[in-house]
N, C-alpha and C positions, 0 to 999 in steps of 0.2 A: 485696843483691838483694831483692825487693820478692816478699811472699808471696804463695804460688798461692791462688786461689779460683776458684770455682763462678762458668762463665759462664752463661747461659741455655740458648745453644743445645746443651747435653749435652756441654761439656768443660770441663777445668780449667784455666784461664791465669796463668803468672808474668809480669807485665813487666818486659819486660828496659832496652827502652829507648823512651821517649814522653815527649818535652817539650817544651811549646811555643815554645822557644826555639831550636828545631830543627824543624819542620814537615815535612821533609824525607820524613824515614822513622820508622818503627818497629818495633821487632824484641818480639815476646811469643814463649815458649815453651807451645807448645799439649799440653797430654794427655790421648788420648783412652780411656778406660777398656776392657776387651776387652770384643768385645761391642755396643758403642756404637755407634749414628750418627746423629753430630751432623744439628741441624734445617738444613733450605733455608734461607740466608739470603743477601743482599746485601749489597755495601757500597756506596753511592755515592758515584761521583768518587772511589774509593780503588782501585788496583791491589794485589794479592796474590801473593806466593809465598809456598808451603809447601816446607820443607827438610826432607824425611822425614829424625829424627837415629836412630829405633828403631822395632822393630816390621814390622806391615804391616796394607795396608789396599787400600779401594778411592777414589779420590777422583772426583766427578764435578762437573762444571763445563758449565755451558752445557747446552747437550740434547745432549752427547756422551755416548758412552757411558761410563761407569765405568770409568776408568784403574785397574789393580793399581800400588799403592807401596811401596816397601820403603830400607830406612837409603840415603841417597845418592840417593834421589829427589826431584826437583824439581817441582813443580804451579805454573802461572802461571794466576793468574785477573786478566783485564781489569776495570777499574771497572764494574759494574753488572752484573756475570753471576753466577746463583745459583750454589749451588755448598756442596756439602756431602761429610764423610767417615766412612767406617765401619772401623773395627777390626774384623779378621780373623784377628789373631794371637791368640796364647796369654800375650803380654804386653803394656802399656799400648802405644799407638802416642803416639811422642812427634816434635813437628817444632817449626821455627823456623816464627812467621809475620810475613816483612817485609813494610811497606805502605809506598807510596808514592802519595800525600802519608800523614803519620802517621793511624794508625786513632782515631778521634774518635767516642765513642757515638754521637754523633746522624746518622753513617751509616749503621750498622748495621739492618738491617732482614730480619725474616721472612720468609720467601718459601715459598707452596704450591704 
């Protein structure tokens, strides 16, 4: 398995699975520190789910309002909708993040 580090937008990412020889999907293991929330960002042309696997939190997407999430919850974010989360619990909030097509830095982007 491929070690965790320091993303930008305020969590910590393992990846689990990203290879170009598969475009398909991508699976990272996200952790978000208590206390934390992560920055607005995008992905474009990339689809998103979050698998809450621990924890809890709020996640928001789009100009909906702040969903509550907790272990066995599922977040679907469409390609190109901002979208950020916050830790609420009293332990790390940790989730799967699958993409489809695979997450590729040069999609990534800030969002205010």
């Amino acid at each position: 398995m491929a070690d965790e580090y320091y993303f930008e937008e305020g969590c910590f990412i393992t990846e689990l699975y990203n290879s170009a020889d598969d475009p398909a999907v991508s699976i990272a293991r996200a952790r978000v520190p208590v206390g934390v929330t992560t920055r607005w960002h995008v992905l474009s042309g990339i689809a998103e789910r979050y698998l809450i696997e621990s924890g809890e939190g709020e996640a928001w997407v789009g100009d909906a309002q702040p969903r509550q999430v907790q272990a066995g919850a599922t977040v679907t974010i469409a390609p190109g909708q901002r979208q950020r989360i916050r830790n609420l619990g009293e332990e790390d909030l940790v989730f799967l993040a699958v993409c489809t097509p695979r997450f590729v830095p040069q999609a990534y982007r800030d969002e205010d």
